[in-house]
C-alpha positions in Angstrom: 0.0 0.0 0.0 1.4 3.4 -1.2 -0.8 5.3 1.2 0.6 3.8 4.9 -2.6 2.5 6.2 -2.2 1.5 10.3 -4.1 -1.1 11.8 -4.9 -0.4 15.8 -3.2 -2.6 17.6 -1.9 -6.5 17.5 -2.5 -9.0 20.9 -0.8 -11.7 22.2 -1.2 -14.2 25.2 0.8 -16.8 26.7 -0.5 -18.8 29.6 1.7 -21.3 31.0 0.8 -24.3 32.7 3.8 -25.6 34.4 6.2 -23.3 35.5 7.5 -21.3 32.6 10.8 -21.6 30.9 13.6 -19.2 31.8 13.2 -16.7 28.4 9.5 -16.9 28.8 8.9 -13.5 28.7 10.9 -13.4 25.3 8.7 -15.7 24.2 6.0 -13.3 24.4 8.2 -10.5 22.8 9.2 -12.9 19.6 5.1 -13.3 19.3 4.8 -9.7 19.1 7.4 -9.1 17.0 6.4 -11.3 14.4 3.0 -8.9 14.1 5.1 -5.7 14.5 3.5 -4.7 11.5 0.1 -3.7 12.9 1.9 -1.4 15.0 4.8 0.9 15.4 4.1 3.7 18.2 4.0 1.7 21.3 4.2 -1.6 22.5 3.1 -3.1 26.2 3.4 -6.4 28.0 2.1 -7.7 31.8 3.2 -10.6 33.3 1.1 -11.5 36.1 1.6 -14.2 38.8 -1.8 -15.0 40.9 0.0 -17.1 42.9 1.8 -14.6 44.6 2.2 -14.4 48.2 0.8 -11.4 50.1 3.8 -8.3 50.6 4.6 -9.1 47.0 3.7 -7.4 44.2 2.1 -10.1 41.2 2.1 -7.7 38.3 5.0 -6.2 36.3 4.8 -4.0 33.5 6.6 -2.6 30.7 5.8 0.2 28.1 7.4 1.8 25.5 6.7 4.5 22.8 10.6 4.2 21.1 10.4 3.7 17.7 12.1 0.3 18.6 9.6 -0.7 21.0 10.4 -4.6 21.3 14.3 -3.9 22.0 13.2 -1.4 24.2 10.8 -4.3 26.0 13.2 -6.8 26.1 15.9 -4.4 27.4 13.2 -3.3 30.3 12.5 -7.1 30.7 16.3 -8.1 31.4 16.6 -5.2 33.9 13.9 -6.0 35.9 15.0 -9.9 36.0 14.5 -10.0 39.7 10.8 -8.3 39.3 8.4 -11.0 41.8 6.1 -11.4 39.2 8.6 -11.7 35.8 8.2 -15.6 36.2 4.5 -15.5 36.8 2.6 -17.8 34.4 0.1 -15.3 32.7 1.4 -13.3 30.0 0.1 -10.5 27.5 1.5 -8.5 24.9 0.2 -5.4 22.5 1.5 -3.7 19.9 -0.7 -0.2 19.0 -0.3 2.6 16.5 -1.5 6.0 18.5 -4.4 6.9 16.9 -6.9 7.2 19.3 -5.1 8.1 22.7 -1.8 10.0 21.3 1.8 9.1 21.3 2.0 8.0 25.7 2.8 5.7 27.9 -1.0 6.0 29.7 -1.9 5.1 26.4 -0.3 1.8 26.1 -1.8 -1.7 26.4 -2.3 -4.1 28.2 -3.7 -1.7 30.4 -4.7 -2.0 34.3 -7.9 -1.9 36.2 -7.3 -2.1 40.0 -9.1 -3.5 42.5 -8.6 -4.3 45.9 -9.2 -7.7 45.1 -7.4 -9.6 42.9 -10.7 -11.7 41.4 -11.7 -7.2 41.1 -8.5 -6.7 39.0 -8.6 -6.4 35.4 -5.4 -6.4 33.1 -7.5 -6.1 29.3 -5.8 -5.0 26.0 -7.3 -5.3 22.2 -7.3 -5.7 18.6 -10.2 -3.6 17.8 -12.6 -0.6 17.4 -15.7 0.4 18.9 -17.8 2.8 16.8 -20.2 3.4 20.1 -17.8 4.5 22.4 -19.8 7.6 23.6 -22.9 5.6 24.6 -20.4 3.1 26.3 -18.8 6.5 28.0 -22.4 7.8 29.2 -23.0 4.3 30.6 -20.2 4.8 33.0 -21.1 8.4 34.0 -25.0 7.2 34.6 -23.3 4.6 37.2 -21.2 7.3 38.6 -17.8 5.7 37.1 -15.7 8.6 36.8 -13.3 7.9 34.0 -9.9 9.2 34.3 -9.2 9.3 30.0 -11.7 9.0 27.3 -9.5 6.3 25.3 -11.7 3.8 24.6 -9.7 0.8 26.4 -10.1 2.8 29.4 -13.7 3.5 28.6 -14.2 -0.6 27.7 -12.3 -2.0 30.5 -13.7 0.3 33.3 -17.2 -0.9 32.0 -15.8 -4.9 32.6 -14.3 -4.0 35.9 -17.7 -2.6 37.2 -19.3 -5.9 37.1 -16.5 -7.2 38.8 -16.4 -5.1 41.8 -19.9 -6.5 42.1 -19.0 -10.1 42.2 -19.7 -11.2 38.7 -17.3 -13.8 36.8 -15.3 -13.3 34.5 -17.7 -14.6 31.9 -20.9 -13.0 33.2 -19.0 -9.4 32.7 -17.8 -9.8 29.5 -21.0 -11.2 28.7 -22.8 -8.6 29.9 -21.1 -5.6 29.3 -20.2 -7.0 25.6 -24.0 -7.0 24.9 -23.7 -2.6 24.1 -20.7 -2.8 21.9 -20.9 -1.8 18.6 -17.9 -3.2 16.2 -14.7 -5.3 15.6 -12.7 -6.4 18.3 -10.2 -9.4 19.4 -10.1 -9.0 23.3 -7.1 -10.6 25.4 -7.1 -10.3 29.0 -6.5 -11.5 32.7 -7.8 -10.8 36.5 -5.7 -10.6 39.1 -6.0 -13.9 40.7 -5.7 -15.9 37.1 -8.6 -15.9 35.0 -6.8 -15.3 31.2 -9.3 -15.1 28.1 -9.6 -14.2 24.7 -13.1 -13.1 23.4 -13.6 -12.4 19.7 -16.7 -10.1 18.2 -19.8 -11.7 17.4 -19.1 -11.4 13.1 -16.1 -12.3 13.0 -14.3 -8.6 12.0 -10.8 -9.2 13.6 -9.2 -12.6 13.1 -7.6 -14.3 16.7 -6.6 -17.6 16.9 -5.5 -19.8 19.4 -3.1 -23.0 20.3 -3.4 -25.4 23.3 -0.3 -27.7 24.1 0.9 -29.6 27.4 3.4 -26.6 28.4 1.2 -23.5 27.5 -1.9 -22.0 25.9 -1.5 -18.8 23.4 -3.4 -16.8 21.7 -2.7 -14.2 18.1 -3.9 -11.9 15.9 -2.0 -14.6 13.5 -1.4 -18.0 12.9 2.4 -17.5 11.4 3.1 -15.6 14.2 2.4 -18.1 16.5 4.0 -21.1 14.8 7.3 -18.8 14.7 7.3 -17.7 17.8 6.2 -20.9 20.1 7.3 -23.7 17.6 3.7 -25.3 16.9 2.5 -26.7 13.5 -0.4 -25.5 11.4 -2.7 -27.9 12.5 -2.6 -27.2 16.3 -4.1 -23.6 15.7 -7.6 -22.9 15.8 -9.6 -19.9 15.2 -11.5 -18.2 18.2 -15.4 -18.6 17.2 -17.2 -15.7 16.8 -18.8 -14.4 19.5 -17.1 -16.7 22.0 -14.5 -16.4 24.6 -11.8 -19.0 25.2 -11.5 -18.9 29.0 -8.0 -20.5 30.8 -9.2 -20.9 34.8 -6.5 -20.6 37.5 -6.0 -24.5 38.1 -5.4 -24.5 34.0 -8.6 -25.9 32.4 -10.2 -24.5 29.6 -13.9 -23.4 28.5 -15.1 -21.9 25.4 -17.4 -19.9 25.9 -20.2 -18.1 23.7 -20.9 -14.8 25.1 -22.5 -13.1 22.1 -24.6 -15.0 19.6 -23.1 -15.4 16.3 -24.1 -13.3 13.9 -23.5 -13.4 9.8 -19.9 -14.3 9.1 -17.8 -11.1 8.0 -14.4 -11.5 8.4 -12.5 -8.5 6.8 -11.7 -9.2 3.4 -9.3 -5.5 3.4 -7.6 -7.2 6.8 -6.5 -9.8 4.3 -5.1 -8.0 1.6 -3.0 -6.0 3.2 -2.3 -6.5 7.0 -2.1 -9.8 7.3 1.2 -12.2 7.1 2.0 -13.6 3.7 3.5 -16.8 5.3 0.2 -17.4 5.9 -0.9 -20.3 3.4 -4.8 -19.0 3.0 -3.6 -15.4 3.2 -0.8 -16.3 0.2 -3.2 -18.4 -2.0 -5.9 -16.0 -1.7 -3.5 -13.1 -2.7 -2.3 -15.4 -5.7 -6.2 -15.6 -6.5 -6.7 -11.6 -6.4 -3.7 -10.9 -9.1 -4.9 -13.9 -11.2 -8.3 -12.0 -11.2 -6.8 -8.7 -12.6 -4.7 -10.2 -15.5 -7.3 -9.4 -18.3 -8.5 -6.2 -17.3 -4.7 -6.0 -16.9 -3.8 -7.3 -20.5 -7.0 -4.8 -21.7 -5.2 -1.6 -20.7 -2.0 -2.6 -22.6 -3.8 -3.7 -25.3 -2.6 -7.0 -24.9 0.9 -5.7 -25.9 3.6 -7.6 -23.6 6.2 -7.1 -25.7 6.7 -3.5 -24.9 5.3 -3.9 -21.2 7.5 -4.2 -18.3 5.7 -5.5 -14.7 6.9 -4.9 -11.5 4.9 -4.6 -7.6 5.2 -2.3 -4.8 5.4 -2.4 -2.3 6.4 -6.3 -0.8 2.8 -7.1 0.5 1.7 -7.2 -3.1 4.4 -9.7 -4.3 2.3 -12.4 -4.1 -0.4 -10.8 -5.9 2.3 -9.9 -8.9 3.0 -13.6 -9.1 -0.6 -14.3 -9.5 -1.1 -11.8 -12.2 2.3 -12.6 -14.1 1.1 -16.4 -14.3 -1.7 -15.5 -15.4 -0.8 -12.9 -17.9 1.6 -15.0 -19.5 -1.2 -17.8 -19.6 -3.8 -15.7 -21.2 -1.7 -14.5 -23.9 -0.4 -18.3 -25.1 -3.7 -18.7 -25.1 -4.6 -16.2 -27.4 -1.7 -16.6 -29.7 -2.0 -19.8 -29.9 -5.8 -19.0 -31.4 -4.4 -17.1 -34.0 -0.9 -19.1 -35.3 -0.8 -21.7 -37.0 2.0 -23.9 -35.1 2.9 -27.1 -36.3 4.2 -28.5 -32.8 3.6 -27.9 -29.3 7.0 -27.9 -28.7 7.8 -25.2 -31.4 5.3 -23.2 -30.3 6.2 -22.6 -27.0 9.6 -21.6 -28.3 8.6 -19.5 -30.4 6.3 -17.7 -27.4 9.1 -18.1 -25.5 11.1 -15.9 -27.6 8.8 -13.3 -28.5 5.5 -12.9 -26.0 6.5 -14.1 -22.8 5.4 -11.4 -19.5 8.6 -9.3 -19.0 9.1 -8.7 -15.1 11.8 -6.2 -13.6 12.0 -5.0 -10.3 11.8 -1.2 -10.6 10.8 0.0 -7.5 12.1 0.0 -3.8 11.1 1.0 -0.3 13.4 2.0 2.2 12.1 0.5 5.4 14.2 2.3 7.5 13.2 5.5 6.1 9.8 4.5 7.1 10.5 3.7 9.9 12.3 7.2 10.0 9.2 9.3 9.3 6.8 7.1 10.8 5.8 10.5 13.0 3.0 12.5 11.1 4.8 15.7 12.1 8.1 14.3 9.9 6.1 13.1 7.1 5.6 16.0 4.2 8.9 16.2 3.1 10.7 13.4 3.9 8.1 10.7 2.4 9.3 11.5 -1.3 12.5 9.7 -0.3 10.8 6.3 1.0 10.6 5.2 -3.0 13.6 4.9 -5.6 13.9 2.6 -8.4 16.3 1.1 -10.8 17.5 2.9 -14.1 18.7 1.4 -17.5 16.0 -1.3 -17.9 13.3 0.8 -19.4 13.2 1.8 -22.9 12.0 5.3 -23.4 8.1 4.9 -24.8 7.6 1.4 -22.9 4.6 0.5 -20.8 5.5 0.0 -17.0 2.8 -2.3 -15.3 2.6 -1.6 -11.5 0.6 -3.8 -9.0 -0.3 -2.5 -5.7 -2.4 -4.4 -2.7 -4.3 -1.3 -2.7 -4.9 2.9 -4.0 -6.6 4.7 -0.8 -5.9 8.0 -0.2 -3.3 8.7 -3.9 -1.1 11.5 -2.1 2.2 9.1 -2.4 0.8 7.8 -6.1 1.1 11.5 -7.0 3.4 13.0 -4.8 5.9 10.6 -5.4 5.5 7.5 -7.2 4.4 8.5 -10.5 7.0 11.1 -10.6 9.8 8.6 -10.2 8.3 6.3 -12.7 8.0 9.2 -15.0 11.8 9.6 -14.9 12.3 7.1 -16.8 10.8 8.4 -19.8 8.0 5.2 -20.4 5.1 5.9 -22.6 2.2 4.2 -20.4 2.2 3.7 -16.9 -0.4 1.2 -15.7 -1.2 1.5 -11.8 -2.9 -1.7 -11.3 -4.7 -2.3 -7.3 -5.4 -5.8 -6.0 -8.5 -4.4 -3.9 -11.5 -2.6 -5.5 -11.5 0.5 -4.9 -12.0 2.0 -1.7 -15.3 4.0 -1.2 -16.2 4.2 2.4 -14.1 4.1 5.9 -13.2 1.5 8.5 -14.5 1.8 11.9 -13.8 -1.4 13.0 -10.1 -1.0 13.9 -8.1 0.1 10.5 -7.0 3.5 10.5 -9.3 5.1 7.9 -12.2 6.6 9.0 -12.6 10.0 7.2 -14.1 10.3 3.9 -12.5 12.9 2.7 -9.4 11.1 2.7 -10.3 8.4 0.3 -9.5 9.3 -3.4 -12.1 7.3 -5.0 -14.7 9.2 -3.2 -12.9 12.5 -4.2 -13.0 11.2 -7.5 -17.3 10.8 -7.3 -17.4 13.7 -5.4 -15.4 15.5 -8.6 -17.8 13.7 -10.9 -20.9 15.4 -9.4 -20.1 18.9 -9.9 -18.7 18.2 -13.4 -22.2 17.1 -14.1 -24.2 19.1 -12.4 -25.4 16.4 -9.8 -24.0 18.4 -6.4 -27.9 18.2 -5.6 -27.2 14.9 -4.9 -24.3 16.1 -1.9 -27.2 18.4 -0.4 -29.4 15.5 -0.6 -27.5 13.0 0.9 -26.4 15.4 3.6 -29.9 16.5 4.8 -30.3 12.2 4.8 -27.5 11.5 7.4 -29.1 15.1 9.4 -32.3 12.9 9.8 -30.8 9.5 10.9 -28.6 10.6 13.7 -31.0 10.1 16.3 -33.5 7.1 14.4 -33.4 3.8 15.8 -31.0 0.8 14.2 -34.2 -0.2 12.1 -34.6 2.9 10.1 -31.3 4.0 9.2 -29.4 3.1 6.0 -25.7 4.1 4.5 -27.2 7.8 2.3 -23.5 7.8 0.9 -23.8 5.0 -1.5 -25.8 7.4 -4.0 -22.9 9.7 -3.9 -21.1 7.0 -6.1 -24.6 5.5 -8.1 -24.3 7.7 -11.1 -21.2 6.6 -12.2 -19.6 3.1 -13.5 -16.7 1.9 -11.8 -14.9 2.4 -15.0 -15.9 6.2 -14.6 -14.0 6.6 -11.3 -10.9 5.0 -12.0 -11.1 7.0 -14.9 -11.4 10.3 -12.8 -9.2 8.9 -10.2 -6.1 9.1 -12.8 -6.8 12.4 -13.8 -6.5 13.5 -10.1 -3.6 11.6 -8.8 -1.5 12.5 -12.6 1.2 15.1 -11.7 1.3 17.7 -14.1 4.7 17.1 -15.4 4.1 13.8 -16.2 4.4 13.0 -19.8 3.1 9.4 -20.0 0.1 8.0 -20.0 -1.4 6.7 -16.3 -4.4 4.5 -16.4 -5.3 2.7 -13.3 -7.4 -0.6 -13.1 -8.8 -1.8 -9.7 -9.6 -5.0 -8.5 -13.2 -5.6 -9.1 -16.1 -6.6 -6.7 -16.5 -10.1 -8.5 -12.9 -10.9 -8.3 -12.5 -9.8 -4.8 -15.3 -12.4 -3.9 -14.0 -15.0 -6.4 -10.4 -14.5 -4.3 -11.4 -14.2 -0.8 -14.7 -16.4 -0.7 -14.5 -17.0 3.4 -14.1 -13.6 4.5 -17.1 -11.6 3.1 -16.7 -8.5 5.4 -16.0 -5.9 2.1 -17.6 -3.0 3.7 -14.5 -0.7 2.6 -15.7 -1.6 -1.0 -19.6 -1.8 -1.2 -20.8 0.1 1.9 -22.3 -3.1 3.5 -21.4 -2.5 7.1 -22.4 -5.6 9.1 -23.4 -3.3 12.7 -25.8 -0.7 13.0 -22.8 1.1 14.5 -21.0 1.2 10.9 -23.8 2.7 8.9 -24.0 5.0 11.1 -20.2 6.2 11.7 -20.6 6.5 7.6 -23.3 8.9 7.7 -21.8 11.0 10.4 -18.4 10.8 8.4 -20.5 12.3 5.4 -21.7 15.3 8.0 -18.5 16.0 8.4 -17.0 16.2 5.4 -19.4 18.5 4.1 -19.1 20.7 7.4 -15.6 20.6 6.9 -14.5 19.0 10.2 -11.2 17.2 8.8 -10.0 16.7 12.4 -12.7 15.0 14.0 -13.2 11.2 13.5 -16.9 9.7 13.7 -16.2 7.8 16.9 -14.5 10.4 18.4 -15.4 10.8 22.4 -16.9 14.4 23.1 -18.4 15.0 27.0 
């Protein structure tokens, strides 16, 4: 993805059943590492011991906000080695980009709910996003809770705790308190005297898995992480059930629970794309399925001209996707040639296609992860992001089409700001910007970082089309639409901003999508294809959650954070985010 997308937050668990291995605790650190990807502000772990005696403290903590923050965990781990809890059994991890809460340490997970109980004490981090957290904050003041932040953690975890501090099991809370959320979440947590548990939303949103062996239970975000980090096999990992909690008592045993009924299955199809590991073997045939669905709109745009085509992919999560497309290409255009020659042999044709047609690849482009890493900071971004990219001269010929496969286009500003101007360098005729995903018309609010419209260039690109045409009635209409549903109950309301793109084909905004991301020095010619809805479905047939695409939010919640999102684009509140908490 050109356009750095940040997922919330990645989770991790370990609970150990005998007594834990001396590098335990770097155990936990290796799982998160291996989803450092989903988050690069901050990082937390708590290791608890319940069987602690009294006069001892049972609950160590470490936080970071480095821009290393697993060295700087491991480092705060090996200095605290004599810490009375740092060999206690229960173990959890998160990794979060600062979205919600800012760049601080109060902001980092696992965070802690104190009580003067242990069974009252709640250690709770997540995978996730809420899109009701203001009801779930008025809840709280209505039971004169006082909150001390308005993160939502703080806001979830305090409503948890309250049941709690009146008795209630670990189960019954969740299960109670669970029953007012509103989104996508993968919980991990423990109480102070033992209780660990991971609890998964009711559709399915955020993926967690799980592994039992003799020496420990765990819990992910990911499978490969899991089977890196602990040494377990593919089969041993199973996926948390929607709606249900898997529960690890104090003595060990284990429950799975349902807490929420099941509802219709919508895993995030975007979540698989982009954010999740390609060791994965689902994640890397499914991404070998979305390329081979692009390779004749693909062969279309270059009018089926290979010879003069050079393909490439940036950045590395859409590798697999190129090798998808290139077999594919090259399989489509035997195909076709061998329809129109007349070949004597098999084996004299493919020589000759050999020699003359076959898919030319190159890689062109590179991505300087520590320059990333670098300007990860939105304060250091503007000027500095142009130097992320570079790619190789001497292979193109000047007037040559250069084929570029992305996982996905969202917001365009590095397409234009920087990619296309590189690529334009080196003098090529036809540059084809080619997206794995369909395009992307609405926000997440179910734990990606993208949440305003006005940030997504395919809806710039309808939004364009309107006044072209003389449609901006439509905007006003719409508008006064989302004006009437904020306060209508779940069974009236609808998402208003699907007619903002039901004038046009999807050919139509691509089309206006290239005009907008095209520097104006740029010589060639840029056409960009994007995945479509068919072939997203055709790729990812499990994981139906595609509301980034169509606008078919599975919560009441979703539809309507989209409608409020529409309010504020046309009131021209850039700042504010749908979910945002206001008291």
């Amino acid at each position: 993805m050109l356009d750095e997308l940040r997922e919330k937050c990645a989770i991790g668990f370990i609970r150990w059943l005998s007594e834990p291995p001396s590098e335990a605790p770097f155990r936990l650190l290796l799982l998160m590492e291996k989803q450092h990807n989903r988050g690069q502000d901050g990082g937390g772990i708590v290791i608890i011991d319940p069987e602690a005696q009294p006069g001892k403290d049972y609950i160590f903590q470490a936080k970071s906000i480095s821009q290393r923050p697993i060295a700087d965990l491991f480092s705060q781990v090996d200095n605290n080695s004599n810490h009375p809890a740092i060999k206690g059994k229960i173990m959890l991890g998160h990794l979060r980009y600062g979205t919600y809460g800012g760049y601080s340490t109060e902001t980092i997970q696992p965070i802690i709910i104190s009580g003067l109980k242990r069974q009252e004490t709640l250690i709770f981090g997540g995978n996730f996003n809420l899109t009701n957290i203001r009801d779930l904050m008025r809840r709280l003041i209505d039971k004169d809770i006082h909150p001390p932040f308005t993160t939502d953690t703080q806001i979830i975890a305090l409503g948890i705790s309250s049941y709690l501090h009146q008795g209630a099991s670990l189960i019954d809370a969740l299960r109670e308190e669970a029953s007012h959320w509103d989104g996508g979440w993968t919980f991990v947590g423990s109480t102070g005297d033992g209780y660990t548990f991971i609890f998964r939303d009711p559709y399915g949103i955020r993926p967690a898995f799980f592994v039992i062996t003799d020496s420990f239970i765990a819990g992910a975000s990911e499978r490969p992480a899991l089977i890196t980090a602990l040494g377990v096999s593919l089969p041993q990992i199973k996926e948390v059930p929607p709606g249900y909690a898997l529960v690890i008592e104090p003595n060990g045993s284990i429950e799975i629970e349902e807490v929420l009924p099941p509802q219709r299955y919508a895993g995030c199809s975007f979540e698989r794309i982009y954010f999740s590991r390609g060791s994965d073997p689902d994640i890397y045939e499914e991404r070998l399925l979305l390329g081979k669905e692009l390779a004749k709109p693909v062969l279309d745009a270059i009018d089926w001209d290979v010879h003069n085509a050079w393909f490439t992919y940036v950045p590395n999560t859409a590798e697999t996707a190129f090798y998808g497309l290139i077999k594919e290409a090259e399989e489509l255009v035997f195909r076709r040639w061998l329809e129109t020659e007349k070949v004597s042999s098999p084996a004299k044709a493919f020589t000759q296609y050999m020699s003359q047609f076959r898919v030319r690849i190159a890689k062109l482009l590179y991505k300087d992860q520590k320059m990333r890493t670098f300007i990860t900071r939105e304060e250091s971004r503007s000027d500095l992001v142009a130097h992320v990219y570079d790619v190789t001269y001497g292979i193109i010929n000047e007037g040559d089409t250069i084929v570029v496969i992305d996982d996905s286009i969202v917001r365009g500003t590095t397409l234009k700001n920087t990619l296309l101007r590189l690529l334009n360098r080196l003098n090529p005729g036809h540059i084809v910007m080619v997206s794995s995903a369909p395009q992307i018309r609405y926000p997440d609010f179910y734990g990606i970082d993208m949440s305003r419209l006005s940030e997504l260039i395919a809806f710039k690109a309808a939004i364009e089309l309107l006044k072209e045409r003389n449609l901006e009635h439509i905007i006003e209409n719409v508008y006064q639409q989302c004006l009437e549903m904020e306060n209508k109950p779940d069974e009236e309301i609808y998402n208003a901003v699907k007619q903002i793109y039901k004038p046009f084909s999807a050919e139509e905004i691509s089309e206006k999508i290239a005009e907008l991301v095209k520097p104006p020095e740029m010589t060639a010619r840029l056409t960009i294809v994007y995945q479509s809805i068919e072939g997203l479905h055709n790729a990812i047939s499990k994981n139906t959650g595609d509301w980034y695409f169509t606008g078919d939010y599975p919560t009441p919640g979703g539809i309507r954070m989209v409608n409020r999102a529409f309010i504020q684009f046309v009131n021209n509140e850039t700042e504010k985010r749908p979910y945002d908490v206001e008291i």
